[in-house]
C-alpha positions in Angstrom: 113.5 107.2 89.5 110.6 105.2 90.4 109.1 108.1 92.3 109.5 110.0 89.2 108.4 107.5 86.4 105.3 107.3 88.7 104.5 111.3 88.9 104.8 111.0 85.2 101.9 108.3 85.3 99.7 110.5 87.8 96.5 112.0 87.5 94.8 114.7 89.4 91.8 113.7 91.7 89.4 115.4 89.4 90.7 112.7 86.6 90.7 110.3 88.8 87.1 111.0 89.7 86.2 110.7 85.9 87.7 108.0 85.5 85.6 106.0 87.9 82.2 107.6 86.1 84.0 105.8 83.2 84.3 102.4 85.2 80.7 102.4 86.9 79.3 103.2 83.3 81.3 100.4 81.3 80.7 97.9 84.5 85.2 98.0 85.4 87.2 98.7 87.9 90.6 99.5 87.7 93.3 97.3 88.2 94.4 93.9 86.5 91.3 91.8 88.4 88.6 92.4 87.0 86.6 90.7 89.7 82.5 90.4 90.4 83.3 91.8 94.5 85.3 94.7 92.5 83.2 95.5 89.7 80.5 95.8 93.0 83.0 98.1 94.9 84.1 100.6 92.4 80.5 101.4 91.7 79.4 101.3 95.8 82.4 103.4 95.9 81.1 105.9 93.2 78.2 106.9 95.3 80.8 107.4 98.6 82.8 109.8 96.4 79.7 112.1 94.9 78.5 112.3 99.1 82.0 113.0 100.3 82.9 115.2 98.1 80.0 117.6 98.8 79.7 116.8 102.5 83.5 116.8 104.1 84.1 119.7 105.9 87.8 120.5 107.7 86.8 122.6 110.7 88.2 126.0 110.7 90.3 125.6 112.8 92.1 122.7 111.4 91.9 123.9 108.3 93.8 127.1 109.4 97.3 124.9 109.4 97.1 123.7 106.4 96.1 127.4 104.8 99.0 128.5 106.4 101.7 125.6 106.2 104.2 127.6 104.1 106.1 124.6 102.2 105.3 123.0 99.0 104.2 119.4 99.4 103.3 116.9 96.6 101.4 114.2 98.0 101.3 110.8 95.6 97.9 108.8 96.6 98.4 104.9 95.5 95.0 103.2 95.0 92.5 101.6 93.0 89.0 102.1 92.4 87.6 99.2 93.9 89.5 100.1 97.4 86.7 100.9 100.1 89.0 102.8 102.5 90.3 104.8 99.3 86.6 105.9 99.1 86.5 107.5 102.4 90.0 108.7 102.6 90.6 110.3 99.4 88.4 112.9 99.3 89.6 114.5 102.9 92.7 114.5 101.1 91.8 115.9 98.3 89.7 119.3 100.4 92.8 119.5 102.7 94.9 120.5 99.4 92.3 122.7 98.1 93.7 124.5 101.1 97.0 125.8 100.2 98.1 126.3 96.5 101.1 124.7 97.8 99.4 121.6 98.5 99.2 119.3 95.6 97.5 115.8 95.0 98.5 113.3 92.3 96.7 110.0 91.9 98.0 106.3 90.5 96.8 102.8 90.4 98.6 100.3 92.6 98.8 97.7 89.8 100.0 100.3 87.2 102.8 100.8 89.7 104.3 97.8 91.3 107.7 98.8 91.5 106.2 102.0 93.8 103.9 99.8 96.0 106.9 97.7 96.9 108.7 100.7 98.6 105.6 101.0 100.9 104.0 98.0 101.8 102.8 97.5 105.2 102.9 94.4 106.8 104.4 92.7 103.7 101.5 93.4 101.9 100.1 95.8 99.5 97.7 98.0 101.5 96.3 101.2 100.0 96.0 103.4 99.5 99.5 105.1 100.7 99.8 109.3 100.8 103.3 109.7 100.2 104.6 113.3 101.1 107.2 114.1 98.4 109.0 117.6 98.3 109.9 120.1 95.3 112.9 117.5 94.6 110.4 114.4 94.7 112.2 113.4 98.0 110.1 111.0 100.1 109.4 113.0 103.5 107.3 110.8 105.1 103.9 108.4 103.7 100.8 107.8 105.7 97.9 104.6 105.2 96.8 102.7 104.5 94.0 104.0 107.2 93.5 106.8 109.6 95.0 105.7 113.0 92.3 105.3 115.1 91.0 102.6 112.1 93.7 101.5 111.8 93.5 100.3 115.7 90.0 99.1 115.3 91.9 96.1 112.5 94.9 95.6 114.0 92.3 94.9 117.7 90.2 92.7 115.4 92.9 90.7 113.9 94.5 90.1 116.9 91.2 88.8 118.6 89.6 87.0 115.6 92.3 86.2 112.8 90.4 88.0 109.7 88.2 91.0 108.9 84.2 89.6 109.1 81.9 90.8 106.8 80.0 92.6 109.8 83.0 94.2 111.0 83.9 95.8 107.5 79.9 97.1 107.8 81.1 98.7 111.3 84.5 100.3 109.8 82.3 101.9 107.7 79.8 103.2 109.8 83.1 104.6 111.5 84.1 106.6 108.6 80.7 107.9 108.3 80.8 109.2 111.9 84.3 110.0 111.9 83.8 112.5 108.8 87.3 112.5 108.0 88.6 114.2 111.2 91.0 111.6 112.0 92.7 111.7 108.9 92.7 116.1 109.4 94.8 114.8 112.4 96.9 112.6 111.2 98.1 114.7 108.4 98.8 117.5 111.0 100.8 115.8 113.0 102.8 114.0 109.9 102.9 117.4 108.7 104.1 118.9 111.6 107.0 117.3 111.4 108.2 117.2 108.1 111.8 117.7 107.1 110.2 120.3 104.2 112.6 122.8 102.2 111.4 124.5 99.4 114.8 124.8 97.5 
């Protein structure tokens, strides 16, 4: 039921998108915080999504398993406007289901939806944003996040050497993504995908 009550709370990424032209113009962001470091992020954010969106590209020969993966997948993003990885993450996501009219991508916010962030934390905590990979029945299948892996090695290295994320090294995750260009994530969502237990009943 929570899966449910949250599809019913979804929005598509192109909603999604206009809803953060809403929050950059009215000086927001989403969620219950309505913080000075957020209000900064959402709109930083804004610019991430108008470049990504035109500039992400899934090679050819990626893309070719996702044009041909022959199940129906849902896949429920959790995140919030102000969330930097979200920025870089969501619209890979959002070209690799323009793939595959089987391929769909629904959007909520993580403080809209506690009772669905607590089924995937990671860590304890509540990381986004989350791609959970539902099927026609709104089974959970699998969920992926809250970064691509090889990211998600560069934290877990820094952590483990340094305690917290620095200021510089947030600058240098970034610079990551930009080189990156989202082929990590192509990656990761083939091999989640790869394995799916998926039945289109």
């Amino acid at each position: 039921m929570i899966i449910r009550d949250s599809l019913l709370k979804s929005v598509s990424y192109e909603t999604y998108r206009h809803l953060i032209d809403k929050y950059e113009a009215e000086g927001k962001s989403s969620g219950t915080e309505q913080t000075e470091d957020r209000i900064h992020y959402t709109a930083l954010n804004q610019k991430r999504y108008k470049r990504l969106d035109k500039t992400i590209v899934i090679p050819e020969d990626k893309a070719a398993f996702f044009k041909n993966y022959p199940h129906s997948l849902c896949l429920l993003v959790i995140t919030e406007s102000w969330c930097a990885d979200a920025a870089q993450i969501l619209p890979v996501v959002h070209k690799i289901t323009e793939l595959n009219p089987k391929l769909t991508m629904k959007i909520v916010f993580r403080d809209e939806n506690e009772e669905l962030m607590n089924l995937f934390l990671t860590n304890g905590g509540k990381a986004i944003p989350i791609v959970i990979f539902l099927d026609l029945q709104d089974n959970v299948l699998a969920y992926w996040g809250s970064r691509p892996s090889a990211a998600k090695k560069m934290v877990d290295d820094f952590k483990a050497a340094h305690g917290s994320l620095t200021p510089e090294f947030k600058e240098d995750l970034q610079k990551w993504y930009n080189q990156d260009k989202g082929l990590t994530i192509v990656d990761d969502f083939i091999n989640v995908m790869q394995t799916l237990p998926t039945l289109d009943l």
